[in-house]
Biopython code that builds the backbone (N, CA, C, O; Angstrom):
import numpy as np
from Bio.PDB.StructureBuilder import StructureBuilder

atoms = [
    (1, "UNK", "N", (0.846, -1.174, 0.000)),
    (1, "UNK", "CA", (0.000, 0.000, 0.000)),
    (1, "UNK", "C", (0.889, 1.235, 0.000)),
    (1, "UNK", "O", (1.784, 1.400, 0.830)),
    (2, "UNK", "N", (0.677, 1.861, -0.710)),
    (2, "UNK", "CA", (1.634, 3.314, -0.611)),
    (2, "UNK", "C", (0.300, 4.832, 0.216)),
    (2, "UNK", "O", (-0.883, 5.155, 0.111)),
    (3, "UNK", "N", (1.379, 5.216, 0.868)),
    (3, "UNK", "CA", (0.871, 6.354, 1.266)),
    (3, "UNK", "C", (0.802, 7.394, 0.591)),
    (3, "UNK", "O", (1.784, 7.706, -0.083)),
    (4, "UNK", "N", (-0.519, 8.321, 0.583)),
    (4, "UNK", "CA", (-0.569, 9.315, -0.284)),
    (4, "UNK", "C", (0.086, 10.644, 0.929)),
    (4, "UNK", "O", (-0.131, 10.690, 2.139)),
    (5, "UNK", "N", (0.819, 11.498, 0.181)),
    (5, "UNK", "CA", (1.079, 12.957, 1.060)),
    (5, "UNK", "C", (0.185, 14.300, 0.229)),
    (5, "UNK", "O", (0.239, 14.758, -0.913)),
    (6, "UNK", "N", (-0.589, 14.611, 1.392)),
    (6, "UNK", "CA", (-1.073, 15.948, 0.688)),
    (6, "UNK", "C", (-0.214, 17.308, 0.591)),
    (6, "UNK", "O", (0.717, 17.790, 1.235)),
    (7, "UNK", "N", (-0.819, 17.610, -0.290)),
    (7, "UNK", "CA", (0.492, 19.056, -0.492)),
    (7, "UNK", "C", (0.405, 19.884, 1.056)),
    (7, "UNK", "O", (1.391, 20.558, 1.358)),
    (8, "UNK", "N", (-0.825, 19.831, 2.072)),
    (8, "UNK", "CA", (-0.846, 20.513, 3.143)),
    (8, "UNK", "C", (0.778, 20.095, 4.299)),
    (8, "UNK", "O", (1.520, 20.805, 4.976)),
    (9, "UNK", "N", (0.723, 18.696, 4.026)),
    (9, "UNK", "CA", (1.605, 18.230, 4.803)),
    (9, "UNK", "C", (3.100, 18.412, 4.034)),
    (9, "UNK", "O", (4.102, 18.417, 4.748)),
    (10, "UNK", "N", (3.206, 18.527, 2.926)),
    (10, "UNK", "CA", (4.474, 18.198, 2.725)),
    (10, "UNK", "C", (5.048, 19.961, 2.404)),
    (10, "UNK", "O", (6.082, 20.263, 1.808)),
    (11, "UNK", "N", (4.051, 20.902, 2.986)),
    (11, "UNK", "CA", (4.274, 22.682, 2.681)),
    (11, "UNK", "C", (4.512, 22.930, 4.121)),
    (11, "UNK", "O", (4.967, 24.026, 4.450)),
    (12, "UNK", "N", (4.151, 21.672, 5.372)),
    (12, "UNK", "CA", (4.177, 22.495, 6.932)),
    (12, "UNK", "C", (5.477, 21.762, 7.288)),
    (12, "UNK", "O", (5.783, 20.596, 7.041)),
    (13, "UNK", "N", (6.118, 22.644, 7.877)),
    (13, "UNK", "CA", (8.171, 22.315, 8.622)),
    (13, "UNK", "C", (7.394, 20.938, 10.023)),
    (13, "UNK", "O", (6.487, 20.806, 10.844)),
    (14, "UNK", "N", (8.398, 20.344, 9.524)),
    (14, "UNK", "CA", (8.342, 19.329, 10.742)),
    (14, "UNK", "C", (7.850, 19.429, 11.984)),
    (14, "UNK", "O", (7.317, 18.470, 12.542)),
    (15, "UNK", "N", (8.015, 20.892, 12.669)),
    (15, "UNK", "CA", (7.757, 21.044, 13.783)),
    (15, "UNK", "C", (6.171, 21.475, 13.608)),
    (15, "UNK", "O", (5.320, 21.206, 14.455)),
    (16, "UNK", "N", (5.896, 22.209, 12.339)),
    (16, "UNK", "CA", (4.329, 22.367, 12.613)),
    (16, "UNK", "C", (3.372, 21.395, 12.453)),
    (16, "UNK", "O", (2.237, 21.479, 12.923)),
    (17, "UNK", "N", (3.832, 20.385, 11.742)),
    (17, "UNK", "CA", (3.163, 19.227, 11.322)),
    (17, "UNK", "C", (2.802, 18.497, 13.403)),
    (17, "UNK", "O", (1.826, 18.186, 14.085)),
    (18, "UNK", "N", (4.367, 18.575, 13.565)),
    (18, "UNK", "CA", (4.589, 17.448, 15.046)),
    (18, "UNK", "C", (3.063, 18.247, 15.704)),
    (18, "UNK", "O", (2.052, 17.598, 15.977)),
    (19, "UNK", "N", (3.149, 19.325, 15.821)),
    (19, "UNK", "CA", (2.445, 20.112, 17.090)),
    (19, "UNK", "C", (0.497, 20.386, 16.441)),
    (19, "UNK", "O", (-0.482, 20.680, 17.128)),
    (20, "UNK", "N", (0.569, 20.160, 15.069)),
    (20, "UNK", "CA", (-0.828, 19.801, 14.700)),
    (20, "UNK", "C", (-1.032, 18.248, 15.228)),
    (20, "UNK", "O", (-2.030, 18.025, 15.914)),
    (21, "UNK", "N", (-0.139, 17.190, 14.938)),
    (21, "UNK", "CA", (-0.600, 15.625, 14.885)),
    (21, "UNK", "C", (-0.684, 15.527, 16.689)),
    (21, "UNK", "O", (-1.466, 14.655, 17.067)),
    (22, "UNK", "N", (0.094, 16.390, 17.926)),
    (22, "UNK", "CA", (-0.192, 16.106, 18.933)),
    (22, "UNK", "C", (-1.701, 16.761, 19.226)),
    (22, "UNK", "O", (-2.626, 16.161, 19.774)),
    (23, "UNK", "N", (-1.721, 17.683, 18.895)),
    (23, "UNK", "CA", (-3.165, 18.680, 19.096)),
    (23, "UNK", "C", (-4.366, 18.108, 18.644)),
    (23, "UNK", "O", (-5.437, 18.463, 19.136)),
    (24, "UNK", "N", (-4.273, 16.902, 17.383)),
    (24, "UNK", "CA", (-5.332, 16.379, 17.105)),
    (24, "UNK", "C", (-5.821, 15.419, 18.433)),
    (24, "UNK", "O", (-6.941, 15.304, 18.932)),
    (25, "UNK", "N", (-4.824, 14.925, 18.716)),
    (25, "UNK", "CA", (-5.290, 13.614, 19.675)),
    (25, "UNK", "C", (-5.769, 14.109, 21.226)),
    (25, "UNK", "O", (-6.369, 13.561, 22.151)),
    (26, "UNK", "N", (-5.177, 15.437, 21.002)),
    (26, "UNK", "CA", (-5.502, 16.143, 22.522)),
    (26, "UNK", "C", (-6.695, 15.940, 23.173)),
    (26, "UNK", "O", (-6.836, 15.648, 24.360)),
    (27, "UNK", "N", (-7.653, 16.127, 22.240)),
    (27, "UNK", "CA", (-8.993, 16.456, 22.527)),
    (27, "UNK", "C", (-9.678, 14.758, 23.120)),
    (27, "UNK", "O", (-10.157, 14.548, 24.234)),
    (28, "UNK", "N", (-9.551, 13.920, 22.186)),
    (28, "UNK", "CA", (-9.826, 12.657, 22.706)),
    (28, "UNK", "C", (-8.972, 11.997, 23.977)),
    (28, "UNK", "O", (-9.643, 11.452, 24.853)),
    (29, "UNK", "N", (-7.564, 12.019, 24.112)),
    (29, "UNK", "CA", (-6.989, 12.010, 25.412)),
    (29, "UNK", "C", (-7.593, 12.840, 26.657)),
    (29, "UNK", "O", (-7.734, 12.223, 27.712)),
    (30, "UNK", "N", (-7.878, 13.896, 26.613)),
    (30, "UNK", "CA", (-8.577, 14.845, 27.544)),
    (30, "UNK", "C", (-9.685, 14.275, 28.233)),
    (30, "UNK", "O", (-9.806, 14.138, 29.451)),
    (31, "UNK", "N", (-10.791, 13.832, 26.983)),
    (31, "UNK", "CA", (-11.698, 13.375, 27.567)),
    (31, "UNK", "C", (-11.355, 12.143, 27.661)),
    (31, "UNK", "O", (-11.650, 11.740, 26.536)),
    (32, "UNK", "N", (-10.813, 11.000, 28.385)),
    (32, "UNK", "CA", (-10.570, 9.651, 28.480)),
    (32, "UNK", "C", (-9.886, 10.063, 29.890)),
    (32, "UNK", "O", (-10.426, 9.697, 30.934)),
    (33, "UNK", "N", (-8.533, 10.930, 29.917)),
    (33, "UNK", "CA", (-8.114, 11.036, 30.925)),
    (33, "UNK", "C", (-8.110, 12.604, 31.551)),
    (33, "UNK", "O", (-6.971, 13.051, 31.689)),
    (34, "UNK", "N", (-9.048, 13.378, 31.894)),
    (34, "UNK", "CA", (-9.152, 14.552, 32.007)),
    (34, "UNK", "C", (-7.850, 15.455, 32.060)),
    (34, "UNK", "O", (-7.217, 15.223, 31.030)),
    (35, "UNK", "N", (-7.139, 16.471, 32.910)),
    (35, "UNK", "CA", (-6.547, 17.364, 32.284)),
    (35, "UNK", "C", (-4.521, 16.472, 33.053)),
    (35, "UNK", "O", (-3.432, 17.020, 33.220)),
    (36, "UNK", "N", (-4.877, 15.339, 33.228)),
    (36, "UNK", "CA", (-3.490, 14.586, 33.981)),
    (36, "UNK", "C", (-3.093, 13.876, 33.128)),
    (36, "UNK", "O", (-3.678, 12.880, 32.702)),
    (37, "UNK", "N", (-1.855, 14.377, 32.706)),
    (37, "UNK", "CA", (-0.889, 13.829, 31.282)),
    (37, "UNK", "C", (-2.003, 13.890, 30.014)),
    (37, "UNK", "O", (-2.422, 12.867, 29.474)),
    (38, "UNK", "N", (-2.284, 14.818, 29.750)),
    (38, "UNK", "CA", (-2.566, 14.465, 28.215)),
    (38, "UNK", "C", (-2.240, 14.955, 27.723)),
    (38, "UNK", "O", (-2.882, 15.129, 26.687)),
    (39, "UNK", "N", (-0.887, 15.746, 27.868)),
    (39, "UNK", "CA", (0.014, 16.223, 26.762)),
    (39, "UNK", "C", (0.727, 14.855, 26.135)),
    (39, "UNK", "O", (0.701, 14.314, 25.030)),
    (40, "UNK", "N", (1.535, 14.505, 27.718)),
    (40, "UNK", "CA", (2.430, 13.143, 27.366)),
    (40, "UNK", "C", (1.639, 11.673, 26.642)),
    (40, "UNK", "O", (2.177, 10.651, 26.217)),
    (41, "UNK", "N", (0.556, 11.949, 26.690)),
    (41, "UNK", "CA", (-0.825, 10.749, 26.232)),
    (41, "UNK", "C", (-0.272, 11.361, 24.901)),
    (41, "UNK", "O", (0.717, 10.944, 24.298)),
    (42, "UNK", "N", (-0.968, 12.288, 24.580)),
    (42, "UNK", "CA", (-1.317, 12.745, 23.245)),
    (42, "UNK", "C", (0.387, 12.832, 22.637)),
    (42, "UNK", "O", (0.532, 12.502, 21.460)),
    (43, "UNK", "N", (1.176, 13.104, 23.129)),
    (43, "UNK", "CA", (2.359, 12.574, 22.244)),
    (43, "UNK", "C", (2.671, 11.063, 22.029)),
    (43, "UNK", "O", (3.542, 10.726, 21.228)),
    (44, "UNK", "N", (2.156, 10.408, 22.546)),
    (44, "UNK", "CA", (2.557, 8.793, 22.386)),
    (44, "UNK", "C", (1.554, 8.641, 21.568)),
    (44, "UNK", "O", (1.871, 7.598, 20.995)),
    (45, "UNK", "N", (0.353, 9.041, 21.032)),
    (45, "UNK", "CA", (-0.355, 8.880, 20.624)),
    (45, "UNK", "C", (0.398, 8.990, 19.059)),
    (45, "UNK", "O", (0.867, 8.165, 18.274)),
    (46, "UNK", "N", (0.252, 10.324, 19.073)),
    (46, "UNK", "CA", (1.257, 10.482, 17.608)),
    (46, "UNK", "C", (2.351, 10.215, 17.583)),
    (46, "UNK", "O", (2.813, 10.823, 16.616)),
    (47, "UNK", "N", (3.335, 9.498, 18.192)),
    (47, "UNK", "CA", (4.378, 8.880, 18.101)),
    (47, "UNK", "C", (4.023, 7.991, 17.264)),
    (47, "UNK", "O", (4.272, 8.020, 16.059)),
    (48, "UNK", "N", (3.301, 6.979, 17.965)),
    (48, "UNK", "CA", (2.538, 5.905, 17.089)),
    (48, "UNK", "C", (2.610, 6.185, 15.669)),
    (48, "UNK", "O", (3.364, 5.653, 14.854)),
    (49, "UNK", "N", (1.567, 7.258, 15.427)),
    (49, "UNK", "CA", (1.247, 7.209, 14.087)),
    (49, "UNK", "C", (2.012, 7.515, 13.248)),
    (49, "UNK", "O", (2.002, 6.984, 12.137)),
    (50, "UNK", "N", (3.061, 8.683, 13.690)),
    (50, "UNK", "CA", (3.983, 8.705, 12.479)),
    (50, "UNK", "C", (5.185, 7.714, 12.281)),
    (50, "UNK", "O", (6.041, 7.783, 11.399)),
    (51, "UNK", "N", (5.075, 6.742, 13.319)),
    (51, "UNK", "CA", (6.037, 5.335, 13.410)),
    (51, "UNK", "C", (5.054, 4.419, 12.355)),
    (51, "UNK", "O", (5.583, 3.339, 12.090)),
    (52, "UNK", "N", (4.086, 4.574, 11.877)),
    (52, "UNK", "CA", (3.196, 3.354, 11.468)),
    (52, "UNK", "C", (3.082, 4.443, 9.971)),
    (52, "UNK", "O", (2.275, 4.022, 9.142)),
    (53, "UNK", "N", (3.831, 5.799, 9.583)),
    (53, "UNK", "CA", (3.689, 6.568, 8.412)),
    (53, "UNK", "C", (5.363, 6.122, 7.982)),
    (53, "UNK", "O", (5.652, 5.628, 6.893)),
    (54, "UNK", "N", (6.241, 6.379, 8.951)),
    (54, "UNK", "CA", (7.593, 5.940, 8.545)),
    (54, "UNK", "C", (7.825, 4.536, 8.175)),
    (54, "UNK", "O", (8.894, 4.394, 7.581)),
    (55, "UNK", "N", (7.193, 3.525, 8.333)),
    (55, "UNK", "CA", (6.768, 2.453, 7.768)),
    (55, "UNK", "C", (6.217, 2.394, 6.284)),
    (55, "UNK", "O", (6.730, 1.652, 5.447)),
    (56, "UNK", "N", (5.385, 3.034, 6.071)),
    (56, "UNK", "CA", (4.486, 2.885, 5.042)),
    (56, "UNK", "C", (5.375, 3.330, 4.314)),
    (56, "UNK", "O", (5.659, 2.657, 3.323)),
    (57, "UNK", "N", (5.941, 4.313, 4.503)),
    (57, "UNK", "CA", (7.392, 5.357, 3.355)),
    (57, "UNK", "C", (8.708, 4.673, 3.808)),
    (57, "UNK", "O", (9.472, 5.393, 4.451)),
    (58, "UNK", "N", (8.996, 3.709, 3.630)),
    (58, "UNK", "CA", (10.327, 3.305, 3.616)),
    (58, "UNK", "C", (10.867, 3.418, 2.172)),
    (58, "UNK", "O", (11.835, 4.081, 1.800)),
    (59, "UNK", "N", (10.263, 2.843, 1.628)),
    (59, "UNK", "CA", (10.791, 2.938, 0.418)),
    (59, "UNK", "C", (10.842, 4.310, -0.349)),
    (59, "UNK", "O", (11.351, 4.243, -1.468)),
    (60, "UNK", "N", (10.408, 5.515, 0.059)),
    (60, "UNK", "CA", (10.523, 7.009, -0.236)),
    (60, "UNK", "C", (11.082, 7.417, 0.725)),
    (60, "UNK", "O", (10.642, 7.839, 1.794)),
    (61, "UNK", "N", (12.386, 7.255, 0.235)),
    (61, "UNK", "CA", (13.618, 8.351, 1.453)),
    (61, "UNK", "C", (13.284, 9.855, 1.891)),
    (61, "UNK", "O", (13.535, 10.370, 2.980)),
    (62, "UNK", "N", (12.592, 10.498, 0.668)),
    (62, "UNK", "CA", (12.328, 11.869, 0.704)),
    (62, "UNK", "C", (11.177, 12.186, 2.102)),
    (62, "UNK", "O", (11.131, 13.040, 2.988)),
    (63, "UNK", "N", (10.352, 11.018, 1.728)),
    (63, "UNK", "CA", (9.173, 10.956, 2.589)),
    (63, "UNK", "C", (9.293, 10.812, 4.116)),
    (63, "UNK", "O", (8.978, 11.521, 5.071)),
    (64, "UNK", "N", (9.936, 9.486, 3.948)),
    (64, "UNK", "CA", (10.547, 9.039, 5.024)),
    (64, "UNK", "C", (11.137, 9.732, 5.850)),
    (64, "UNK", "O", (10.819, 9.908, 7.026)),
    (65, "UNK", "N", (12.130, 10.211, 5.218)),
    (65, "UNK", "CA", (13.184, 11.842, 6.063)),
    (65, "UNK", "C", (12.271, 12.682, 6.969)),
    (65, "UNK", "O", (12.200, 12.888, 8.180)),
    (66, "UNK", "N", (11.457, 13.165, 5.642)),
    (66, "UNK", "CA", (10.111, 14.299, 6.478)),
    (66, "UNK", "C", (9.962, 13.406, 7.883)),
    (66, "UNK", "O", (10.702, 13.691, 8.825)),
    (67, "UNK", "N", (9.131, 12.476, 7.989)),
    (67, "UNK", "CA", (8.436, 11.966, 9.369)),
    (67, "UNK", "C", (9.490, 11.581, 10.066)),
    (67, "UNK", "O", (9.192, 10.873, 11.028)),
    (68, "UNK", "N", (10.260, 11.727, 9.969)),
    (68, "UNK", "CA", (11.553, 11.100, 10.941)),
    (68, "UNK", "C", (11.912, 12.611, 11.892)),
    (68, "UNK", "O", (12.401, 12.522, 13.019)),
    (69, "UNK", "N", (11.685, 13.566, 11.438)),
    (69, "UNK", "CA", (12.553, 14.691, 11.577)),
    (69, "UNK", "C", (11.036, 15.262, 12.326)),
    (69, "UNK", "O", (11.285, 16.016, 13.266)),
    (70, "UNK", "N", (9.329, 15.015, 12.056)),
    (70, "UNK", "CA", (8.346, 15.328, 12.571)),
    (70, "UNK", "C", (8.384, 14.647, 14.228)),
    (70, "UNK", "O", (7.678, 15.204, 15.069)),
    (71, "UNK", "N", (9.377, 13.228, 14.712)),
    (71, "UNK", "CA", (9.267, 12.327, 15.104)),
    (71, "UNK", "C", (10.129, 13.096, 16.152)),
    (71, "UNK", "O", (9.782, 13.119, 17.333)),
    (72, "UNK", "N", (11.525, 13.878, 15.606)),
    (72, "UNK", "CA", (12.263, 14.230, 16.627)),
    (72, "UNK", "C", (11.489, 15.695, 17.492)),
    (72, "UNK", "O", (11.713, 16.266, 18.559)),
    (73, "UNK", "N", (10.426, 15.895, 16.280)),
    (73, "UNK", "CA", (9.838, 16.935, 16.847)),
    (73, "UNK", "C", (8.747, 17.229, 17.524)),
    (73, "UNK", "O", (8.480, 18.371, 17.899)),
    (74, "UNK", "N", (7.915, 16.048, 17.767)),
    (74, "UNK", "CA", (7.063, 15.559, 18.404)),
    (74, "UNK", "C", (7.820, 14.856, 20.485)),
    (74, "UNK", "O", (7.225, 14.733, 21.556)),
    (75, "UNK", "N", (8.947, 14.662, 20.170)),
    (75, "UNK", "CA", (9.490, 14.568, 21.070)),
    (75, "UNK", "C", (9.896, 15.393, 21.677)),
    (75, "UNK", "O", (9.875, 15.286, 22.903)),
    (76, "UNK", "N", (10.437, 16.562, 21.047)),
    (76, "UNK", "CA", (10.675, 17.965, 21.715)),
    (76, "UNK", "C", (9.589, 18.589, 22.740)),
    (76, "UNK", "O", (9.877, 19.230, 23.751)),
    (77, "UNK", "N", (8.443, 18.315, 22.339)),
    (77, "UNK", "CA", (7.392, 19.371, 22.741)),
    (77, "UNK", "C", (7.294, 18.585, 24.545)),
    (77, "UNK", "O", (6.538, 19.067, 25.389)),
]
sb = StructureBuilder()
sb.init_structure("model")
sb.init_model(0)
sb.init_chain("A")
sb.init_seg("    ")
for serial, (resi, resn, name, xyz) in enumerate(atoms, 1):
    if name == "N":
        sb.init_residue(resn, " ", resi, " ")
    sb.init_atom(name, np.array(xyz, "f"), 0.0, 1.0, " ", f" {name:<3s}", serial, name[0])
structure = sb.get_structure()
């Protein structure tokens, strides 16, 4: 299966991408575990996913690179 990239994602810098993909999950972590760790929730959350996108793009180095570098930046926050 190949992954499609939309031009939205491949126009936002690593770090804005990281801090949209944690912010999505925020909202559902919140309500599961109210306001205790759901920053650190919601980053494992998207850890996940862009570990299961760096997968899908192995074989596109270009691609691949991007989420690797979203990955170090998702860890930052």
């Amino acid at each position: 299966m190949k992954l499609i990239l939309t031009k939205t994602t491949l126009t936002m810098t690593p770090k804005e991408k990281a801090k949209e993909l944690v912010y999505k999950f925020y909202p559902s972590v919140q309500w599961k575990l109210g306001q205790e760790d759901c920053l650190d929730r919601a980053k494992k959350c998207a850890l996940i996913a862009v570990d299961e996108i760096i997968q899908a793009t192995i074989d596109d180095w270009s691609h691949s690179e991007y989420w690797q570098e979203v990955k170090q930046e998702i860890e930052k926050l």
